[in-house]
N, C-alpha and C positions, 0 to 999 in steps of 0.2 A: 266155132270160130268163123268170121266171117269172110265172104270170099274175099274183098276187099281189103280183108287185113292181110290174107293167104298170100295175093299178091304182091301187095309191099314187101313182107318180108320174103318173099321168093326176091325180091329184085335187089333184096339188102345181100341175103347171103349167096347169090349167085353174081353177084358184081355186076349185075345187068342195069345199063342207063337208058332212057327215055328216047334219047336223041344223040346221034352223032358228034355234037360240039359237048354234049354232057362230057361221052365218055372222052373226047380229044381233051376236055380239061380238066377230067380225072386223071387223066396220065402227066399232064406240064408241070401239075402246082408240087407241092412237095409234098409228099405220103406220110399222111399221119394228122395234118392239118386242117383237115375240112373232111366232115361226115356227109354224106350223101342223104338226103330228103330223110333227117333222121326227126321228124316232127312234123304235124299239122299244126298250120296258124291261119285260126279262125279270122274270119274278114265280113265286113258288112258293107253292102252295097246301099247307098243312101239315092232312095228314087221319094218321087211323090206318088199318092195318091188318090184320084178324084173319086168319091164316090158316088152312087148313081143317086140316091137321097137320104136325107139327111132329116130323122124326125125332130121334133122340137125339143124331146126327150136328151137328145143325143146321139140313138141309136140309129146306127148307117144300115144303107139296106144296097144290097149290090143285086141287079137282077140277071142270070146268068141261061143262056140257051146253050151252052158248052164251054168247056173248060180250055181256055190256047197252051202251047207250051209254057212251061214256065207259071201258068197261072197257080195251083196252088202252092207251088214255094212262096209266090207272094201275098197270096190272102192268111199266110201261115206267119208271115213276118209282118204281115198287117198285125196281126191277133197280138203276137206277141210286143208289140211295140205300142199300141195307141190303146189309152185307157177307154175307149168308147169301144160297142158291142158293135160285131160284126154281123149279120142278117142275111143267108141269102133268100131270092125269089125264085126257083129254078123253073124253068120251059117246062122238063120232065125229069125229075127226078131219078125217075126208071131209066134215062138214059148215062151209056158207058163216058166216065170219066176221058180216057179218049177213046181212039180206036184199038183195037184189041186188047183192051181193058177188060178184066173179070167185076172189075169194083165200078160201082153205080156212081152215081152224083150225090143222091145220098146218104150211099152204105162212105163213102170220103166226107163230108157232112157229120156225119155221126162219131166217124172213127176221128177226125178231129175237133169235134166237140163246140161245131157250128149249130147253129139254130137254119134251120130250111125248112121253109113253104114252098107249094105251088102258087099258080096263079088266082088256081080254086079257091084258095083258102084263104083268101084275103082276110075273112072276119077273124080266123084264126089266129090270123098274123095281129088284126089290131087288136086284138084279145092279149094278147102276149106285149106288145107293146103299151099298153095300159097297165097291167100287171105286173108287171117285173119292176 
């Protein structure tokens, strides 16, 4: 089970609320009529995306020296939304997704099932971009 889930329902069956107006308005309304955070509901944030190049093929190529917050939930919902292939060119590979990260740029790369070059590898890169 996960901790995530441990805690929701720790807070379902301990009557525990988030915030002080939670619980002032669990006590006013009338009991029995409203359940408390009893569901997630999924949401999509709708941003743009520029990429860094763009082969004639279709195939986008992002060139990445590190990863900001938030960066791969979005290269993740890039994937999953836009029929064209994702590519990155990474700085160093070997280097940590962030700072006290165990996981690499392209052990995240692999485990999400990106395609990633160095900068060495350019021929590699157009080799695969010809190919596929």
């Amino acid at each position: 089970m996960s901790r995530k889930y441990r805690k929701s329902n720790y807070r379902k069956l301990r009557n525990v609320y988030r915030s002080g107006l939670e619980k002032t308005f669990a006590t006013v309304v009338p009991k029995g009529e409203f359940t408390y955070e009893p569901f997630d509901v999924p949401y999509t944030v709708y941003r743009k995306y520029k990429p860094d190049f763009v082969h004639t093929s279709g195939l986008m190529i992002e060139c990445k020296g590190y990863f900001r917050a938030g960066d791969t939930l979005k290269y993740k919902s890039i994937r999953d939304t836009v029929d064209a292939e994702l590519v990155f060119v990474l700085s160093d590979p070997n280097k940590k997704v962030r700072k006290g990260s165990k996981m690499t740029m392209a052990q995240w790369c692999d485990k999400e099932k990106f395609k990633y070059f160095s900068v060495s590898q350019v021929e590699e890169l157009m080799n695969y971009v010809h190919t596929r």
